[in-house]
N, CA, C, O and CB atoms as a CASP TS submission, in Angstrom:
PFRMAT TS
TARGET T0000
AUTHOR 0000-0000-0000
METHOD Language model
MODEL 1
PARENT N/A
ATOM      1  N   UNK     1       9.098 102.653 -81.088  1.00  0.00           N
ATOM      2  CA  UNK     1       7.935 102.200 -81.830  1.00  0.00           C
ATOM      3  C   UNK     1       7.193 103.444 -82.304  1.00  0.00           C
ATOM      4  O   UNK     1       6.857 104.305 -81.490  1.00  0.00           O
ATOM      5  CB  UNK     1       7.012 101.271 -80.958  1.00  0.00           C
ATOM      6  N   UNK     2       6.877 103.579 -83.880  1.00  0.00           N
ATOM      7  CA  UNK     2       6.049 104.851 -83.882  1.00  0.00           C
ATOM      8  C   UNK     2       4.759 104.556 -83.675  1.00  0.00           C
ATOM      9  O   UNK     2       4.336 103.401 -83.635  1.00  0.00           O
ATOM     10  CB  UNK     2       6.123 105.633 -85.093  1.00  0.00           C
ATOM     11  N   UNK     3       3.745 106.047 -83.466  1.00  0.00           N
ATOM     12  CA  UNK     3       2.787 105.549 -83.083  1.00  0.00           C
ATOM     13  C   UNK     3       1.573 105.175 -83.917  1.00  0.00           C
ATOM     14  O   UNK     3       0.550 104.780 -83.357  1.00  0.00           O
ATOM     15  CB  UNK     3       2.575 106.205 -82.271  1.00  0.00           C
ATOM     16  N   UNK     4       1.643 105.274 -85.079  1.00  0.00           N
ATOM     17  CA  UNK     4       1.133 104.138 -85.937  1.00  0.00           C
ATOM     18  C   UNK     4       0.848 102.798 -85.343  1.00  0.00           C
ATOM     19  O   UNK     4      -0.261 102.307 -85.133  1.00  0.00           O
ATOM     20  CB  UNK     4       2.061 103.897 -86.954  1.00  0.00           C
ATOM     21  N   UNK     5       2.225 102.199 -85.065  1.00  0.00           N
ATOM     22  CA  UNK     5       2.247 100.713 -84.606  1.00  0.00           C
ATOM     23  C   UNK     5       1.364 100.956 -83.234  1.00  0.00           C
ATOM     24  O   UNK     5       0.240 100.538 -82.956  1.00  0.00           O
ATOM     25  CB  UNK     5       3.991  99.991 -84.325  1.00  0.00           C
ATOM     26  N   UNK     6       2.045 101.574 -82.665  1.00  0.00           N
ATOM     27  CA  UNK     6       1.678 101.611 -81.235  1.00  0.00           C
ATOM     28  C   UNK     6      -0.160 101.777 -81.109  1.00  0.00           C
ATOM     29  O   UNK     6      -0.924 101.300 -80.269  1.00  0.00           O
ATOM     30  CB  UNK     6       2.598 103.047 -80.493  1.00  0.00           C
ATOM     31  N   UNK     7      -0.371 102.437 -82.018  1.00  0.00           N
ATOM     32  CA  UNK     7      -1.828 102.648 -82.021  1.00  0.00           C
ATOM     33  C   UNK     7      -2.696 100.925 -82.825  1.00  0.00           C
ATOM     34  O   UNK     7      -3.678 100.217 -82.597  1.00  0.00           O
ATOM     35  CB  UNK     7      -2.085 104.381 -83.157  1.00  0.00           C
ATOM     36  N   UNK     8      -1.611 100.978 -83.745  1.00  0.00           N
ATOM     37  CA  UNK     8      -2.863  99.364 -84.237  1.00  0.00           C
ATOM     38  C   UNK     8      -2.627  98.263 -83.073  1.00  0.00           C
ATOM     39  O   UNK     8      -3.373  97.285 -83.117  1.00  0.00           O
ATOM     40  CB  UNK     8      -2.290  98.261 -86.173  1.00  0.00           C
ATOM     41  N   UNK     9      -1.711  98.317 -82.084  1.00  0.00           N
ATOM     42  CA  UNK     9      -1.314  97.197 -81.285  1.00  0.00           C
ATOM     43  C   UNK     9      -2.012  97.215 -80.299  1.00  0.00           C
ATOM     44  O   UNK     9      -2.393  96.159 -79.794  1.00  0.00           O
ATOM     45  CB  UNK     9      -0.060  97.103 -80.913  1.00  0.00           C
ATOM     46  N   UNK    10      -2.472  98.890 -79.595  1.00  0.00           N
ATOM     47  CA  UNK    10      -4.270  99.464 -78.644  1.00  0.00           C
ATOM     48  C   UNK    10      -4.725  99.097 -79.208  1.00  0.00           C
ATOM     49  O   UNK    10      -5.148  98.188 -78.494  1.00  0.00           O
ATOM     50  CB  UNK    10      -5.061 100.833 -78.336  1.00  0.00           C
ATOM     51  N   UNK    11      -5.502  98.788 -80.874  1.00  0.00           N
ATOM     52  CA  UNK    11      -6.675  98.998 -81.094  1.00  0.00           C
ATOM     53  C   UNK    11      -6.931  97.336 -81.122  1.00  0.00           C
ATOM     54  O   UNK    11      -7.989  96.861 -80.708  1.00  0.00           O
ATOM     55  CB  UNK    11      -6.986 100.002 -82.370  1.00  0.00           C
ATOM     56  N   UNK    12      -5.384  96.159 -81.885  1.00  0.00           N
ATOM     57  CA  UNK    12      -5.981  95.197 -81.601  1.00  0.00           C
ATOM     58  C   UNK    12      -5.662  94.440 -80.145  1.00  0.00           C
ATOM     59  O   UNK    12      -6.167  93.318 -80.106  1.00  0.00           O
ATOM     60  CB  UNK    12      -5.800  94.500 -82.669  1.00  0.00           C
ATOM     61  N   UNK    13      -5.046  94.760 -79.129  1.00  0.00           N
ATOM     62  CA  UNK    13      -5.547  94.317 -77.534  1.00  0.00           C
ATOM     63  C   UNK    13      -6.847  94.550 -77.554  1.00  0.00           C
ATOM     64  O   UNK    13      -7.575  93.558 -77.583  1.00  0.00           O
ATOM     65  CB  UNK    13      -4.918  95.151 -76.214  1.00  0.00           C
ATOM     66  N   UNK    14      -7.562  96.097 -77.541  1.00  0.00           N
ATOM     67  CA  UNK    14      -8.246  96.061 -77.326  1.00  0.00           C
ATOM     68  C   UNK    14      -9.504  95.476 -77.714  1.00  0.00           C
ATOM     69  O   UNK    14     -10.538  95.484 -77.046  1.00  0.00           O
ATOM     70  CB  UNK    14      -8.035  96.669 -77.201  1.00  0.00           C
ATOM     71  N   UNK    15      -9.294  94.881 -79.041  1.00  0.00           N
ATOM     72  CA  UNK    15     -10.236  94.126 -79.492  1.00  0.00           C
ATOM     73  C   UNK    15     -10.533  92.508 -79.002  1.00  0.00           C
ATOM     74  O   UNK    15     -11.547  91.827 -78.849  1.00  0.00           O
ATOM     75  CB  UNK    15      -9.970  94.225 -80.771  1.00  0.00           C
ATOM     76  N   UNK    16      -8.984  92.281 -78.838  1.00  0.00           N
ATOM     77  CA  UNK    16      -9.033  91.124 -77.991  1.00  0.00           C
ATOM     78  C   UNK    16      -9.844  91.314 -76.476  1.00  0.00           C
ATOM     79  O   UNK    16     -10.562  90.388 -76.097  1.00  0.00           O
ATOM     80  CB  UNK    16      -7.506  90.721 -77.776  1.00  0.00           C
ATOM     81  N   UNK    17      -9.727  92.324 -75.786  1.00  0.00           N
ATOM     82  CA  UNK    17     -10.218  91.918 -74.498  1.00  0.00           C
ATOM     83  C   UNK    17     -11.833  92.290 -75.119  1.00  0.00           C
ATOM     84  O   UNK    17     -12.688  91.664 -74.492  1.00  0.00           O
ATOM     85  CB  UNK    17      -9.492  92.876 -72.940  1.00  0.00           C
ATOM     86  N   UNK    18     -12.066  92.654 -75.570  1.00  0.00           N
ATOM     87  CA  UNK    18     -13.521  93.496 -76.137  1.00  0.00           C
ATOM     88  C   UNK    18     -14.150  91.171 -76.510  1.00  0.00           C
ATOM     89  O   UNK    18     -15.294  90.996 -76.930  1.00  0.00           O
ATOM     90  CB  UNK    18     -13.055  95.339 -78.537  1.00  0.00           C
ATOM     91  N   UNK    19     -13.516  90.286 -76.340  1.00  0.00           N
ATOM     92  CA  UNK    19     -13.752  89.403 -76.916  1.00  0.00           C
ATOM     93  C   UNK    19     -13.675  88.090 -76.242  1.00  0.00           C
ATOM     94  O   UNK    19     -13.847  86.916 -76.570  1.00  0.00           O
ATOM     95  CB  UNK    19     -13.139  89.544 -77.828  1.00  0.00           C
ATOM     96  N   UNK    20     -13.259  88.928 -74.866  1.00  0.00           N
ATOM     97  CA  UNK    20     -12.882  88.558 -73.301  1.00  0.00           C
ATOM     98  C   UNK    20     -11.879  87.498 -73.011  1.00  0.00           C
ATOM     99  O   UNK    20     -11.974  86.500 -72.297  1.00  0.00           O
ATOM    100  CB  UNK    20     -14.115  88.070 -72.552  1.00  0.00           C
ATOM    101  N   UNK    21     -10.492  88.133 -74.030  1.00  0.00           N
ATOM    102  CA  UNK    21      -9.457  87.404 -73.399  1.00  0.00           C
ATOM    103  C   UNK    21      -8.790  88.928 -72.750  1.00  0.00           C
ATOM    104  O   UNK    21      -9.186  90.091 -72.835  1.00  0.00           O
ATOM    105  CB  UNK    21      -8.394  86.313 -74.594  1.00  0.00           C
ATOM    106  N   UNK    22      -7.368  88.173 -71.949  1.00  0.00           N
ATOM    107  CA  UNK    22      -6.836  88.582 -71.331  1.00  0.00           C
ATOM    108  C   UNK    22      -4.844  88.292 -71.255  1.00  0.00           C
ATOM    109  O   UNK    22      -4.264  87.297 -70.820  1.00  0.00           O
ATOM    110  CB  UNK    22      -7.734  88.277 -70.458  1.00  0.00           C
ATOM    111  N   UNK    23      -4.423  89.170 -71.665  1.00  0.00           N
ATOM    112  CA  UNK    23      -2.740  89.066 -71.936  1.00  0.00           C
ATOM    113  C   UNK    23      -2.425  88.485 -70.352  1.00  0.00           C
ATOM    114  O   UNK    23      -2.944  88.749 -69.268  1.00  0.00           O
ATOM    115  CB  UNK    23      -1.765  90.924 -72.396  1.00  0.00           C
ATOM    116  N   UNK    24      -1.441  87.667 -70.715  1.00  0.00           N
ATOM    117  CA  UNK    24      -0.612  86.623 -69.876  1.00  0.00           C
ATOM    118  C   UNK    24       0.924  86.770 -69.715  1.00  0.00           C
ATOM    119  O   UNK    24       1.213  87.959 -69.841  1.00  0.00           O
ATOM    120  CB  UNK    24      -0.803  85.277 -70.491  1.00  0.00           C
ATOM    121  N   UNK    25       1.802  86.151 -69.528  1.00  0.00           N
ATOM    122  CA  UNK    25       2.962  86.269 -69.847  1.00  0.00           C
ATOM    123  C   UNK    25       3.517  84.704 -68.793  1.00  0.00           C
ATOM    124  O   UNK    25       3.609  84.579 -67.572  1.00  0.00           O
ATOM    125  CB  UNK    25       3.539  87.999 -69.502  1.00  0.00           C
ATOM    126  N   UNK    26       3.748  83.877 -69.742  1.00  0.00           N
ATOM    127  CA  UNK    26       4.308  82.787 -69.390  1.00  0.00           C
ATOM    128  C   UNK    26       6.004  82.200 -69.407  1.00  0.00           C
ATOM    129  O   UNK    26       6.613  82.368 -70.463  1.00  0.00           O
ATOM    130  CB  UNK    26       3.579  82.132 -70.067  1.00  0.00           C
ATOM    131  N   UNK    27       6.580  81.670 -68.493  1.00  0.00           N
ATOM    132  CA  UNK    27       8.051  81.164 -68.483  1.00  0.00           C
ATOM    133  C   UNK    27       8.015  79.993 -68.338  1.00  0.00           C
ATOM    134  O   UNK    27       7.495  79.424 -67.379  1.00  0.00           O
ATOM    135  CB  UNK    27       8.942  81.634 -67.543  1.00  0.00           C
ATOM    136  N   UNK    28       8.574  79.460 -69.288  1.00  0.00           N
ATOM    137  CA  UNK    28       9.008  77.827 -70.095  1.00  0.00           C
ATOM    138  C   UNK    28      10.133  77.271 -69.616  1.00  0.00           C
ATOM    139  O   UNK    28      10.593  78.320 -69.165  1.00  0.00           O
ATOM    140  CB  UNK    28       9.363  77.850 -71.744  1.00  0.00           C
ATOM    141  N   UNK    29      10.871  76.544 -69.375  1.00  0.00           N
ATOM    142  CA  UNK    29      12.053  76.086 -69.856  1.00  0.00           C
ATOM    143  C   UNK    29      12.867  76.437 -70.993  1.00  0.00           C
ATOM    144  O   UNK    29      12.098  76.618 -71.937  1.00  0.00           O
ATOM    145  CB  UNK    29      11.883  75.081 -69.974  1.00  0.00           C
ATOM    146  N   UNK    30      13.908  76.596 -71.300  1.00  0.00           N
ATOM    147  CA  UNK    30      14.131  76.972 -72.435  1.00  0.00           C
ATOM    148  C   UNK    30      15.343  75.815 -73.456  1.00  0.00           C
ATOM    149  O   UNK    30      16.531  75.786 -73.777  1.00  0.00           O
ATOM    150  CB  UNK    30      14.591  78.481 -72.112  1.00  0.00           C
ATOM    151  N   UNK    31      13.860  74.851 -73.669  1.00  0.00           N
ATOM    152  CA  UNK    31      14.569  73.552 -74.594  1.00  0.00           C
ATOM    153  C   UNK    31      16.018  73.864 -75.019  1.00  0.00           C
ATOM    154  O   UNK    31      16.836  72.946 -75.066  1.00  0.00           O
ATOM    155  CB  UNK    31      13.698  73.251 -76.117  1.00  0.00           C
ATOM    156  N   UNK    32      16.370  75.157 -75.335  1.00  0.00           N
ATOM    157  CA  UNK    32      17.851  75.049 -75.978  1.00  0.00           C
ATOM    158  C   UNK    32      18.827  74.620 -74.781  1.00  0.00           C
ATOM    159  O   UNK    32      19.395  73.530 -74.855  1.00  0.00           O
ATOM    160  CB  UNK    32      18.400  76.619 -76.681  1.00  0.00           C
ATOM    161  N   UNK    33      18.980  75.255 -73.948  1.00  0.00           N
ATOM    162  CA  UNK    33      19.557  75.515 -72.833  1.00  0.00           C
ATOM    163  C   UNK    33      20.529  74.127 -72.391  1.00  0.00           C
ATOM    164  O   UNK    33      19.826  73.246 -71.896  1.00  0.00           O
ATOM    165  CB  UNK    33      18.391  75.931 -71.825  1.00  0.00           C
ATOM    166  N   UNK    34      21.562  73.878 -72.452  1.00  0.00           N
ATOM    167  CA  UNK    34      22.121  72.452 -72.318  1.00  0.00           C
ATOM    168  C   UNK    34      21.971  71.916 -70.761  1.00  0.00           C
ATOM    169  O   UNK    34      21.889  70.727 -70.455  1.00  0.00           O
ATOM    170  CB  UNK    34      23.772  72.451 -72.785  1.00  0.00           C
ATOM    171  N   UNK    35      21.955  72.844 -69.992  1.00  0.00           N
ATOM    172  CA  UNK    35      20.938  72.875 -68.608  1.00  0.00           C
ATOM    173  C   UNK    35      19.690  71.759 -68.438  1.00  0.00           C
ATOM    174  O   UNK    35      19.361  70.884 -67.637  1.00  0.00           O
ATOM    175  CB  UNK    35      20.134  74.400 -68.597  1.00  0.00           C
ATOM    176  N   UNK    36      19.176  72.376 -69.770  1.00  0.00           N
ATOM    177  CA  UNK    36      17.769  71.759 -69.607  1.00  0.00           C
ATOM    178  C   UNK    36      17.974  69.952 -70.694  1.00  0.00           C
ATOM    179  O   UNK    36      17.031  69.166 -70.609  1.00  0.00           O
ATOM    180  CB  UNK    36      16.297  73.258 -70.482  1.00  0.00           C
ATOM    181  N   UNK    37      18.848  69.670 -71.320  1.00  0.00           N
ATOM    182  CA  UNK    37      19.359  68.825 -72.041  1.00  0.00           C
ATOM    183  C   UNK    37      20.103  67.998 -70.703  1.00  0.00           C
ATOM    184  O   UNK    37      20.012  66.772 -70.638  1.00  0.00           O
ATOM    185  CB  UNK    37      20.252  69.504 -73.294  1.00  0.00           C
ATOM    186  N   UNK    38      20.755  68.692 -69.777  1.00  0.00           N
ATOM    187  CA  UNK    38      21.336  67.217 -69.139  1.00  0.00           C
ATOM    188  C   UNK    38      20.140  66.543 -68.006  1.00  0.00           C
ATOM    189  O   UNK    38      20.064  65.360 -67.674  1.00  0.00           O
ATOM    190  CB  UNK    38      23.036  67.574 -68.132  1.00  0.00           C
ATOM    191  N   UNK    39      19.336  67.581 -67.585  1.00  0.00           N
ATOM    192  CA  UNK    39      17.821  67.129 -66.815  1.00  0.00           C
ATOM    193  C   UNK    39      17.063  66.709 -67.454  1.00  0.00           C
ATOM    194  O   UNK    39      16.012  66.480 -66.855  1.00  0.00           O
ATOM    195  CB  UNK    39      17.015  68.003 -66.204  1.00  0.00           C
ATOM    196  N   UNK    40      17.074  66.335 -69.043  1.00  0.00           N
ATOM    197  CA  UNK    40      16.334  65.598 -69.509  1.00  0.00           C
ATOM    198  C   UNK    40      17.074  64.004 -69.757  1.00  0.00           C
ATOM    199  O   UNK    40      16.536  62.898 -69.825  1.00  0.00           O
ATOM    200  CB  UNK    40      15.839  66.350 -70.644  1.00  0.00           C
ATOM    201  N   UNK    41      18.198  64.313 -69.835  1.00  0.00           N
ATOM    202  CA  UNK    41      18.747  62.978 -70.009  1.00  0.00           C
ATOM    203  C   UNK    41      18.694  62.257 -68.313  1.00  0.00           C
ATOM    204  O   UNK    41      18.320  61.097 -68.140  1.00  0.00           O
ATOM    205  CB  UNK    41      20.478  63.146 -70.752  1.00  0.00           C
ATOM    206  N   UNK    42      19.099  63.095 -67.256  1.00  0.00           N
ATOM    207  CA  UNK    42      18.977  62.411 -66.089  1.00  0.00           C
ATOM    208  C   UNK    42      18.017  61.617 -65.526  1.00  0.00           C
ATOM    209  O   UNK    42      18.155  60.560 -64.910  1.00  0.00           O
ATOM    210  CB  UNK    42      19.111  63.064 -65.405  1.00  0.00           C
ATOM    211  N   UNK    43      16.540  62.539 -65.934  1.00  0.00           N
ATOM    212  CA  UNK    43      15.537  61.974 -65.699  1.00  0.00           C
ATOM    213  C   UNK    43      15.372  60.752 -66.439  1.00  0.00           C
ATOM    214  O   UNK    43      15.397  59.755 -65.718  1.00  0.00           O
ATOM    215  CB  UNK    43      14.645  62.768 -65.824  1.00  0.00           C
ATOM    216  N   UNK    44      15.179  60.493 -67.918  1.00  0.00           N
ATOM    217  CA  UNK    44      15.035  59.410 -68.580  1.00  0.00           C
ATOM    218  C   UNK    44      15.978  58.024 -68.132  1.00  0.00           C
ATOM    219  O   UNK    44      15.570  56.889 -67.886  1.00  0.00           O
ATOM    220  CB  UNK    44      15.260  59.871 -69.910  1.00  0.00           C
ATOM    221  N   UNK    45      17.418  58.564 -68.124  1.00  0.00           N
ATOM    222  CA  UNK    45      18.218  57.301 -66.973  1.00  0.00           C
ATOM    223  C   UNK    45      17.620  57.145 -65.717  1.00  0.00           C
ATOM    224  O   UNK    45      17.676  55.974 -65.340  1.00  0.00           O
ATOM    225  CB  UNK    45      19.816  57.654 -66.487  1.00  0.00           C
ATOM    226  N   UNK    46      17.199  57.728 -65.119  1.00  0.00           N
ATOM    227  CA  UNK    46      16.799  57.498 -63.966  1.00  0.00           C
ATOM    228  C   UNK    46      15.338  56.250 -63.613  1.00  0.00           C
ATOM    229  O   UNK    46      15.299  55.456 -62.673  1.00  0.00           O
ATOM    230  CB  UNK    46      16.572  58.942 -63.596  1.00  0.00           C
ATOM    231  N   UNK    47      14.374  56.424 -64.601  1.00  0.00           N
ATOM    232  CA  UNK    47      13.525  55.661 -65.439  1.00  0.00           C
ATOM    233  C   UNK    47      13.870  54.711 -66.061  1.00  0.00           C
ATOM    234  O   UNK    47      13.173  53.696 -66.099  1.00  0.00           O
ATOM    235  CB  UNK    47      13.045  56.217 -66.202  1.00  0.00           C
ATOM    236  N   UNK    48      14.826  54.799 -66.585  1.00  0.00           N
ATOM    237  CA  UNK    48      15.718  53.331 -67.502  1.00  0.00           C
ATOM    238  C   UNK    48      15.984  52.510 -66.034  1.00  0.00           C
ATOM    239  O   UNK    48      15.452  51.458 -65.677  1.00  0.00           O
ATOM    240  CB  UNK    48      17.776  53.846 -68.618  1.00  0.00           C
ATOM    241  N   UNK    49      16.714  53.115 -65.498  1.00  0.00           N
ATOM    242  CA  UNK    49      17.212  52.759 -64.644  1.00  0.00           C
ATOM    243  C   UNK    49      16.338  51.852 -63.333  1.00  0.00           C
ATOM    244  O   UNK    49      16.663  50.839 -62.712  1.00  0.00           O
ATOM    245  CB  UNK    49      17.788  53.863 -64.424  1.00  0.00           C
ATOM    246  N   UNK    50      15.440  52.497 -63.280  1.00  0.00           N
ATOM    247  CA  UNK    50      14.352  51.687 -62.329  1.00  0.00           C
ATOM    248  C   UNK    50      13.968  50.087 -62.174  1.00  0.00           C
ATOM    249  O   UNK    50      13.849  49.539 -63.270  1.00  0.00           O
ATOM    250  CB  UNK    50      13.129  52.208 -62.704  1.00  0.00           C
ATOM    251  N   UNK    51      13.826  49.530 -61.434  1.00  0.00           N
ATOM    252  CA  UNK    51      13.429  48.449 -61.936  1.00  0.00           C
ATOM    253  C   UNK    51      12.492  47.823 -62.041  1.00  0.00           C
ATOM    254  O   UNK    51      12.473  46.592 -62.023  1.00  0.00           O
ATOM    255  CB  UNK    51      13.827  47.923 -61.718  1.00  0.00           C
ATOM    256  N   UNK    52      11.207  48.805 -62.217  1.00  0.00           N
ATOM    257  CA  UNK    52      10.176  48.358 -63.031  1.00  0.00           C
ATOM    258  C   UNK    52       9.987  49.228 -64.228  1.00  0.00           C
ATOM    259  O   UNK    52       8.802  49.357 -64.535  1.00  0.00           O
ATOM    260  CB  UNK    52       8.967  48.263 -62.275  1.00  0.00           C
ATOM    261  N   UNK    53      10.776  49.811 -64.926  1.00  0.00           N
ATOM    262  CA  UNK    53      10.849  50.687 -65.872  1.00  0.00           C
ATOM    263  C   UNK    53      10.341  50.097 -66.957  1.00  0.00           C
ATOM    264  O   UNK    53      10.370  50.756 -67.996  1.00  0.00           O
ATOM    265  CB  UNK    53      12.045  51.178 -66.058  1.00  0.00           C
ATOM    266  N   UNK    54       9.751  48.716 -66.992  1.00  0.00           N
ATOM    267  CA  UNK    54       9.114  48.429 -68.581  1.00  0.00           C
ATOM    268  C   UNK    54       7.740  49.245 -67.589  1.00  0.00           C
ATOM    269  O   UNK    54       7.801  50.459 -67.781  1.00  0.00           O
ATOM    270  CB  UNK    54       8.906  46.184 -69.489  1.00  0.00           C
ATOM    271  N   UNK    55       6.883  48.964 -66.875  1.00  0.00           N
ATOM    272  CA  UNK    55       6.031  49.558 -66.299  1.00  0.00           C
ATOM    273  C   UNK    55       5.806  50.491 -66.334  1.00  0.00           C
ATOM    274  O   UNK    55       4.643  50.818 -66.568  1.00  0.00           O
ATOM    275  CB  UNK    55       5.995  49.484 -65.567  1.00  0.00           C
ATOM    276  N   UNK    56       6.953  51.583 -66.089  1.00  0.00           N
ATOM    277  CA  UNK    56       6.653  52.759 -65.572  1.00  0.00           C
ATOM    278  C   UNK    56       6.940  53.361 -67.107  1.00  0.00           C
ATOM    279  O   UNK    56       6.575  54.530 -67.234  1.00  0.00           O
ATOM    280  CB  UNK    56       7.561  53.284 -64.148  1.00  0.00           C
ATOM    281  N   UNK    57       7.400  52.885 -68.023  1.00  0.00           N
ATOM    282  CA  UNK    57       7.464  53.320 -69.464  1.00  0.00           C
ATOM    283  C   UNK    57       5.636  52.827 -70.337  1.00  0.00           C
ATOM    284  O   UNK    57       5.038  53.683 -70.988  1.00  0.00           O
ATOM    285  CB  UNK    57       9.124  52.265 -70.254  1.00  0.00           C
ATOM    286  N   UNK    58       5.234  51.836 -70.212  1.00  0.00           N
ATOM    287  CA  UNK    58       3.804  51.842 -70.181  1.00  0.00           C
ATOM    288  C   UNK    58       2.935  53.188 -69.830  1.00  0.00           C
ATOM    289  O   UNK    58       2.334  54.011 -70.521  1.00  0.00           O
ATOM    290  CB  UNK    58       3.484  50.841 -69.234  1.00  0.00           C
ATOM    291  N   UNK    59       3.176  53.004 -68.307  1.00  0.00           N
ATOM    292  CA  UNK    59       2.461  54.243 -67.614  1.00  0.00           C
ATOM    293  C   UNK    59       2.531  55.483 -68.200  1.00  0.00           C
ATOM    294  O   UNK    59       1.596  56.284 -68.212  1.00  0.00           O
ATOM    295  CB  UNK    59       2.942  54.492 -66.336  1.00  0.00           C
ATOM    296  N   UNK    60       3.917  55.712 -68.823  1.00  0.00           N
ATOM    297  CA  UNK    60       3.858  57.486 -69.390  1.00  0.00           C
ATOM    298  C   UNK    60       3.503  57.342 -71.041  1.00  0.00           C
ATOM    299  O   UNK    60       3.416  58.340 -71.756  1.00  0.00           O
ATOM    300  CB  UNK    60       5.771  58.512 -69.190  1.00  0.00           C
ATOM    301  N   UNK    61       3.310  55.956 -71.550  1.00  0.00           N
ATOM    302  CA  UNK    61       3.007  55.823 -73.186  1.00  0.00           C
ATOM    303  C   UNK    61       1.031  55.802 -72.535  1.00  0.00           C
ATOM    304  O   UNK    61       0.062  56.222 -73.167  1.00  0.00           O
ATOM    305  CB  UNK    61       3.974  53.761 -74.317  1.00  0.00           C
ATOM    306  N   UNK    62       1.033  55.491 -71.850  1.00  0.00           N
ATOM    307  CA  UNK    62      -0.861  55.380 -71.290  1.00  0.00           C
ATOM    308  C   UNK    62      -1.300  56.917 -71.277  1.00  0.00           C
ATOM    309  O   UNK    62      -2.360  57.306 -71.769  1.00  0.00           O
ATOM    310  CB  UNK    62      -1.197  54.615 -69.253  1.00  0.00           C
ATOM    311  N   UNK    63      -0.450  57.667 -70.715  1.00  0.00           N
ATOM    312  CA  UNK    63      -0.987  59.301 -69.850  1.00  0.00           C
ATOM    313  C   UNK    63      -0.858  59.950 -71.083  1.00  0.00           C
ATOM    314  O   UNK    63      -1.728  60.777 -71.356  1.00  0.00           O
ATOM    315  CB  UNK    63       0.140  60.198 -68.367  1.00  0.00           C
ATOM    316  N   UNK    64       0.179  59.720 -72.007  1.00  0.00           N
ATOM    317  CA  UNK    64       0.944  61.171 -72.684  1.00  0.00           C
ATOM    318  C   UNK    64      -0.223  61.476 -73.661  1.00  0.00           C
ATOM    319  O   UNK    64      -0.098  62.418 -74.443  1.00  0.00           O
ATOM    320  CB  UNK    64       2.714  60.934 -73.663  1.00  0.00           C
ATOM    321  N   UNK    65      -1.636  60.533 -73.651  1.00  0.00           N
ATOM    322  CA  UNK    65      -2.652  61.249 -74.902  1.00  0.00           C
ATOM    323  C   UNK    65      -3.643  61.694 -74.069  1.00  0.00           C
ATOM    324  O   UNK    65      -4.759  61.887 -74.551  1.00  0.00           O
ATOM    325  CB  UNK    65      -3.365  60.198 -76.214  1.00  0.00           C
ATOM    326  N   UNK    66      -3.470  61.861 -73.086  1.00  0.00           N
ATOM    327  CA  UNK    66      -4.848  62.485 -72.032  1.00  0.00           C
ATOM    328  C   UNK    66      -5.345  63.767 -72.341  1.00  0.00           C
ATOM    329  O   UNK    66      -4.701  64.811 -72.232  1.00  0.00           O
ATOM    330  CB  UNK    66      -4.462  62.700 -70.417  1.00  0.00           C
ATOM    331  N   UNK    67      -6.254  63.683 -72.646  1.00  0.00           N
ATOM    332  CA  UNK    67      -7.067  64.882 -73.117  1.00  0.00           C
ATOM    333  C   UNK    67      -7.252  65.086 -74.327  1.00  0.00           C
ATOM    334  O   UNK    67      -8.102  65.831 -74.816  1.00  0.00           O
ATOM    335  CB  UNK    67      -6.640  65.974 -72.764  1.00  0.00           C
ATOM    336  N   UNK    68      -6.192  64.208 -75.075  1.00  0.00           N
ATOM    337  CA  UNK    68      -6.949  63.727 -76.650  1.00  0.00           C
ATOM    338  C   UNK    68      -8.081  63.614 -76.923  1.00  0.00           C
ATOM    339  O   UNK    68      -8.500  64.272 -77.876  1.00  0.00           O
ATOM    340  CB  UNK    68      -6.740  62.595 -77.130  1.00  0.00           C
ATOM    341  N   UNK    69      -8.773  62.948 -76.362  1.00  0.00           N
ATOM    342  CA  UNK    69      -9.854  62.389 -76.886  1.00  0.00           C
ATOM    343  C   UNK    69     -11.049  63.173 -76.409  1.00  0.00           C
ATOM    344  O   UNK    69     -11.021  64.020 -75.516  1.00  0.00           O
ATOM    345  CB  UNK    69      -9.906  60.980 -76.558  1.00  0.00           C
ATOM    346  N   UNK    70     -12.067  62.809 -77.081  1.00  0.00           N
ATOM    347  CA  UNK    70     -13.376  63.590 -77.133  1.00  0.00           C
ATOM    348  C   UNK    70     -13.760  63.832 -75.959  1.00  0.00           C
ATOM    349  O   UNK    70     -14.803  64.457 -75.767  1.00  0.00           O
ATOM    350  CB  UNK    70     -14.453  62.996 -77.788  1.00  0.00           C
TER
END
């Protein structure tokens, strides 16, 4: 990296924390991952599968806007 870059990338962190945030570094799942494609299908059969699953399909169409609203 020359230090051009390196210097506008100090000056804007530092403007960010000057604004009182703070760098993070977060680990996701990684949607591509066919890993993460067969634990999504398991889970959802598993839910199909239930036998109160019209219920428990309610229950997650009820939750999934929480914090939507005002």
């Amino acid at each position: 990296m020359s230090s051009s870059v390196r210097h506008r990338v100090r000056t804007h962190r530092a403007q960010l924390r000057a604004m009182g945030l703070r760098p993070i570094q977060i680990w996701v799942p990684d949607v591509r991952s066919p890993d993460f494609k067969e634990e999504v299908l398991r889970q959802s059969r598993a839910v199909a599968a239930c036998p109160d699953a019209a219920e428990t399909m309610n229950f997650l169409e009820d939750i999934q806007d929480l914090g939507d609203e005002p």
